[in-house]
C-alpha positions as CSV (number, residue, x, y, z in Angstrom):
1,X,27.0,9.9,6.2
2,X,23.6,11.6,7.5
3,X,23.6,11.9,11.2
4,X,25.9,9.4,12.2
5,X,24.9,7.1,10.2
6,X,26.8,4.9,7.3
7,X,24.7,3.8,3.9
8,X,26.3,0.9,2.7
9,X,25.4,-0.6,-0.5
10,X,25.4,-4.5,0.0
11,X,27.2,-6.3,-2.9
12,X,25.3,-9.0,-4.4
13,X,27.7,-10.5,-5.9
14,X,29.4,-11.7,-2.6
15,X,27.9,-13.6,1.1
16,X,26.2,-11.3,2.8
17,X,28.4,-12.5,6.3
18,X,31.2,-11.6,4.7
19,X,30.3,-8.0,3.9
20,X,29.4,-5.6,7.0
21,X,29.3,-5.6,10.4
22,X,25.6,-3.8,9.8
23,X,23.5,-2.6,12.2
24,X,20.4,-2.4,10.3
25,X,19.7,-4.3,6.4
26,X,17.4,-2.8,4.5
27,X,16.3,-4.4,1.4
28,X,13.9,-4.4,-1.5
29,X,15.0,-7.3,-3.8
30,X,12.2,-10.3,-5.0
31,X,12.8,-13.3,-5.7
32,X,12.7,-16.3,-3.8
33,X,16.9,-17.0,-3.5
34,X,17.4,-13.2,-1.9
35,X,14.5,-14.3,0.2
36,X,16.3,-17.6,1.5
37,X,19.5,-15.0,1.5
38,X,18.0,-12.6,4.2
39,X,16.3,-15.2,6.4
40,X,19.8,-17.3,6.6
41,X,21.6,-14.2,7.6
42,X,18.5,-13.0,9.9
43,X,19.3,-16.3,12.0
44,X,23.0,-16.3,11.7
45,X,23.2,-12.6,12.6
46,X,20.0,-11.8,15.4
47,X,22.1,-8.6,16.6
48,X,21.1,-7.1,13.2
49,X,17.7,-5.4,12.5
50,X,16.5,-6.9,9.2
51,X,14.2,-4.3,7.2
52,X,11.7,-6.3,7.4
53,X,10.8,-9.9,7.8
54,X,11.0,-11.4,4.0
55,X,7.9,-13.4,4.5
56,X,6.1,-10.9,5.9
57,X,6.9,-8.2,3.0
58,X,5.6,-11.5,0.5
59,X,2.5,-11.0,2.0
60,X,2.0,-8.0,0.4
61,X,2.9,-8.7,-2.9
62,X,-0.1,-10.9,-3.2
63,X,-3.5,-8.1,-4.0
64,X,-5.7,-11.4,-2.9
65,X,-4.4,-11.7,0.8
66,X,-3.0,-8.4,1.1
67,X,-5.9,-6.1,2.3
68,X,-6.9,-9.2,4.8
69,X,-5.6,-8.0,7.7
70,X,-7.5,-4.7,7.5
71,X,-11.1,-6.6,7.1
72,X,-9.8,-9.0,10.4
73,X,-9.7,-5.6,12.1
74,X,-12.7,-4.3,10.5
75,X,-11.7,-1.3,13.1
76,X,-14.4,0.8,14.1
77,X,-14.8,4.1,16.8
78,X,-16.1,7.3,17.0
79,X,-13.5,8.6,14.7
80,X,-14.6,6.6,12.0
81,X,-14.8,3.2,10.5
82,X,-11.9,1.5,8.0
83,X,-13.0,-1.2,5.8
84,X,-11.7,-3.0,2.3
85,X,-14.1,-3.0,-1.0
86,X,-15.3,-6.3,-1.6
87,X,-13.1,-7.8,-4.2
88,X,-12.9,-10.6,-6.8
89,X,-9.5,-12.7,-7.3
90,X,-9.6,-13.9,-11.3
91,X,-6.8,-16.1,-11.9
92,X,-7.4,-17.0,-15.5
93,X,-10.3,-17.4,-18.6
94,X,-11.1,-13.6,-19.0
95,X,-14.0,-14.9,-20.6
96,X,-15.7,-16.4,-17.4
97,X,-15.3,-12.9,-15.6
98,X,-19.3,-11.8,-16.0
99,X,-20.8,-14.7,-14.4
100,X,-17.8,-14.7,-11.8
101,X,-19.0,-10.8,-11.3
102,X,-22.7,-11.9,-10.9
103,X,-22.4,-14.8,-9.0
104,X,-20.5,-12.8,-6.3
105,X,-22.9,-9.7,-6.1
106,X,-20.5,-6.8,-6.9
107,X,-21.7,-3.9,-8.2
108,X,-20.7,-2.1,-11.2
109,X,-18.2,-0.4,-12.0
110,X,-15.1,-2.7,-10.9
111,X,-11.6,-1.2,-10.4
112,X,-9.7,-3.9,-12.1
113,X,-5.7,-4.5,-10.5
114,X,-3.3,-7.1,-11.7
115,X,-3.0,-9.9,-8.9
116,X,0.5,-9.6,-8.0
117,X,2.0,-5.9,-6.8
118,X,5.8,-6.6,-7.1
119,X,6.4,-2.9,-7.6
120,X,6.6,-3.0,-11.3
121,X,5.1,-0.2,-14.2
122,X,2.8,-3.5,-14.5
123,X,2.0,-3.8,-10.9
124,X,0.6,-0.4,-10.6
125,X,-1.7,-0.4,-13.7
126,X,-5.3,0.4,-13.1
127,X,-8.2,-0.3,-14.9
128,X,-12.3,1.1,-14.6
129,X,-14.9,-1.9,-15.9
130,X,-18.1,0.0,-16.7
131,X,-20.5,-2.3,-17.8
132,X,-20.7,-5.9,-18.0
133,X,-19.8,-6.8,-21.4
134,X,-16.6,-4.6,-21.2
135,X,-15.1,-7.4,-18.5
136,X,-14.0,-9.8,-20.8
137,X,-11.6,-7.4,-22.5
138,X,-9.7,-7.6,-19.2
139,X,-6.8,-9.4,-18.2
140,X,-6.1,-12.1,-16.2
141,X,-4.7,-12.7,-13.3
142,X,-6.4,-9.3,-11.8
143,X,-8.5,-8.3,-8.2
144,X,-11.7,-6.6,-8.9
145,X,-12.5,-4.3,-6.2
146,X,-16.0,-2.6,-6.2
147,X,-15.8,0.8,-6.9
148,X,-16.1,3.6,-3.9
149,X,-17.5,6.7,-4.9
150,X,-14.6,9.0,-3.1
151,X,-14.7,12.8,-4.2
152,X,-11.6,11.6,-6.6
153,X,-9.1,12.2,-3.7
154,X,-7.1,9.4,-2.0
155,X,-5.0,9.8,1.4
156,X,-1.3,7.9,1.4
157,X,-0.8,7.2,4.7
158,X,3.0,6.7,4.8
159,X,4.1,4.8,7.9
160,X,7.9,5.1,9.2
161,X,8.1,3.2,12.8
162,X,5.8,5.1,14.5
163,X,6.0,7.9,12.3
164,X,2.7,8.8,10.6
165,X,2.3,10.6,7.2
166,X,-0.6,11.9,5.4
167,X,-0.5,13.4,1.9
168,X,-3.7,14.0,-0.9
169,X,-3.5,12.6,-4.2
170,X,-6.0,12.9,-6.6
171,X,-6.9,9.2,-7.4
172,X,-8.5,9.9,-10.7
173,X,-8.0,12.3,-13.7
174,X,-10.7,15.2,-13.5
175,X,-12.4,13.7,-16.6
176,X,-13.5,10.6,-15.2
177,X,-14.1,12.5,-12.2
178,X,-16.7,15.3,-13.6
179,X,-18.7,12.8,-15.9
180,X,-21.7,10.6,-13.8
181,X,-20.0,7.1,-14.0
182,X,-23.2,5.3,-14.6
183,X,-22.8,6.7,-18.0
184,X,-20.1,4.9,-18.9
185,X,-19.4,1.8,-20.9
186,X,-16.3,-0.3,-21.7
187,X,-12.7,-0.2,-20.1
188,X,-11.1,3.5,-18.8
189,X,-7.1,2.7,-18.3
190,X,-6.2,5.3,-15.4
191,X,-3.2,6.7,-16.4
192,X,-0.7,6.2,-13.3
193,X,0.3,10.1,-13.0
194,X,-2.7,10.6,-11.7
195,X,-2.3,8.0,-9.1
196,X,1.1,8.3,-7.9
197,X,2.1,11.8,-8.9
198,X,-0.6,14.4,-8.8
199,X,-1.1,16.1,-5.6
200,X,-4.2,17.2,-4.4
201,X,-3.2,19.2,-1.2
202,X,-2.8,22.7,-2.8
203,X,-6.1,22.1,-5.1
204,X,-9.7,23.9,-4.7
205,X,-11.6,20.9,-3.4
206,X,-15.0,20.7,-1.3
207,X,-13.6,20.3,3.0
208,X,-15.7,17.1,2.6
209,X,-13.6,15.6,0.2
210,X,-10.2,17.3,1.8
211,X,-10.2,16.7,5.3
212,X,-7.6,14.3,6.4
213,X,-9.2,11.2,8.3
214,X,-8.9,11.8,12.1
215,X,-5.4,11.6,13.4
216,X,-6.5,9.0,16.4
217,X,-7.8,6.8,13.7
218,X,-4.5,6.4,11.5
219,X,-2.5,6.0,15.1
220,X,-4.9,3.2,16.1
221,X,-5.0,1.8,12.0
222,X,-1.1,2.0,12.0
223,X,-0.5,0.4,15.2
224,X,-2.7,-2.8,14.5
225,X,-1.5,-3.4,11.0
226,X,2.6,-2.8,11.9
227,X,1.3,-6.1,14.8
228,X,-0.4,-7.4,12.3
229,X,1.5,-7.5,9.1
230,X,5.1,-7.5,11.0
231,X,6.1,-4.5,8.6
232,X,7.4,-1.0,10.1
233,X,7.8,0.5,6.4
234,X,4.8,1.0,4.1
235,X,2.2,2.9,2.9
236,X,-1.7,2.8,3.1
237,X,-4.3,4.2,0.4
238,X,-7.1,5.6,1.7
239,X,-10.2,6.7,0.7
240,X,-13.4,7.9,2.2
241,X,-16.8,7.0,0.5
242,X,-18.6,9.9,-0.5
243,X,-20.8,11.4,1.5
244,X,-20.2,9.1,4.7
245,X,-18.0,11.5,6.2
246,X,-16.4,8.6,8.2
247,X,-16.5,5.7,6.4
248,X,-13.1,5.2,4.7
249,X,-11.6,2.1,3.0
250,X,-8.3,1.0,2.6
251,X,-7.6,0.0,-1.4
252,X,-3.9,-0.6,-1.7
253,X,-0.8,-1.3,1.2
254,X,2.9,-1.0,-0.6
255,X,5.6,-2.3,1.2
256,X,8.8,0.7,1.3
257,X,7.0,2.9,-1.1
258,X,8.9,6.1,-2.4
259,X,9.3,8.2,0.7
260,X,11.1,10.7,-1.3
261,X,7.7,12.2,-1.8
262,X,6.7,12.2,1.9
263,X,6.9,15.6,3.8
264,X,10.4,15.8,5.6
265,X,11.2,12.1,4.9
266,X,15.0,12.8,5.5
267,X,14.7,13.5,9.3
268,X,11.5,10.8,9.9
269,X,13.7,7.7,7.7
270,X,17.0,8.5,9.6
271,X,15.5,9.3,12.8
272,X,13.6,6.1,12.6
273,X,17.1,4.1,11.8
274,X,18.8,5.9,14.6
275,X,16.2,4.9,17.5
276,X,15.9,1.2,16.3
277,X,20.0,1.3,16.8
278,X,19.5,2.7,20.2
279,X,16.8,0.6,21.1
280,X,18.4,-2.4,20.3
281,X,21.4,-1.3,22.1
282,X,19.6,0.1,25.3
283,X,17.8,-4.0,25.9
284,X,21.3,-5.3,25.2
285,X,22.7,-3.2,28.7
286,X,19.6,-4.0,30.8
């Protein structure tokens, strides 16, 4: 028990009714029966607070219409501008991938992502495409996304509620980083410690690679996407183009991403639990 409040593992092996009363169900599982699981019990039982919406968490785990709603908002102010790379979705036929690169106009080199991000080793594998006979050693079904010259730093934006995060990560190894990438040729396979694990914010770095993105921009970000993508856990990764100062882009959204390495997640994630309770119980007395 941490403030009040009861963890309760749910037991798969028996009806969800039957198990509880809960207040709040949080849940991470795939698959399309757990899916059908959670909505049935989200209409049987609206007094609960399902975390979140299955649908709306599928959304996510497709990389072709997951960054969507970020180019509808194409969100733009004096603190900055937020935008997606333009992307390719190749669903099969590596071989076909150099005309499919020409014909659409991006720009070498391509950041190559398996299609579907279902939270899997797999899911999270990255990939550099120098030059254009090295695309046809990749492998489908993958998103290309143009690559963003960023300083090699990356902000995840973790989003609890209302709750905003910000941590540096260093996106790529200093390798890749410290060579001209023009220069390259064939396939680099980023290495995902260097994505997920390495963290930037006690590193020597130029202030025009460091600095955070302005606060008011992630608040007004945040906001629309939690309307927009009917999610209240995830996390963004951000990163600003080289050079622009306030042009960032938004490359990946992960739906309940390990908070354990988020600054003081213990007090956010329980605090957050403990005023959706209250919440829902202060509209039930008016």
């Amino acid at each position: 028990m941490i403030k009040g409040i009861f963890f309760v593992a749910i037991d798969q092996s028996k009806p969800l009714s039957d198990q509880g009363p809960f207040d709040v169900v949080m849940h991470k599982l795939l698959g399309k029966e757990w899916r059908q699981i959670i909505e049935d019990y989200r209409q049987t039982h609206p007094e609960v607070t399902v975390l979140d919406p299955p649908d709306a968490i599928q959304h996510l785990r497709n990389r072709q219409f997951m960054l969507q709603a970020v180019a509808d908002l194409n969100l733009s102010d004096s603190y900055g501008k937020v935008g997606v790379p333009r992307q390719l979705v190749i669903k099969k036929d590596a071989s076909s991938i150099p005309d499919a690169v020409t014909k659409s106009g991006l720009i070498l080199p391509l950041v190559a992502k398996p299609l579907i991000a279902d939270g899997s080793a797999k899911s999270h594998e990255l990939s550099l495409a120098f030059d254009q006979n090295s695309l046809q050693k990749l492998e489908p079904p993958l998103v290309l996304q143009e690559f963003v010259n960023h300083g090699g730093v990356l902000f995840k934006v973790y989003i609890v509620g209302e709750t905003i995060k910000v941590v540096r990560r260093f996106s790529l190894p200093d390798d890749v980083c410290k060579r001209e990438l023009s220069k390259n040729a064939g396939v680099y396979h980023v290495p995902r410690v260097s994505c997920a694990a390495a963290s930037a914010d006690d590193a020597n770095l130029d202030p025009r690679v460091a600095e955070l993105p302005p606060r008011p921009l992630l608040e007004k970000l945040a906001k629309e996407l939690r309307n927009r993508l009917g999610l209240r856990l995830f996390n963004l990764d951000i990163i600003r183009e080289h050079g622009s100062g306030d042009h960032f882009y938004v490359i990946d959204i992960n739906y309940f991403p390990g908070y354990g390495k988020m600054p003081g997640y213990e007090h956010i994630f329980t605090d957050f639990l403990l005023n959706l309770v209250q919440g829902k119980y202060k509209k039930r007395s008016c």
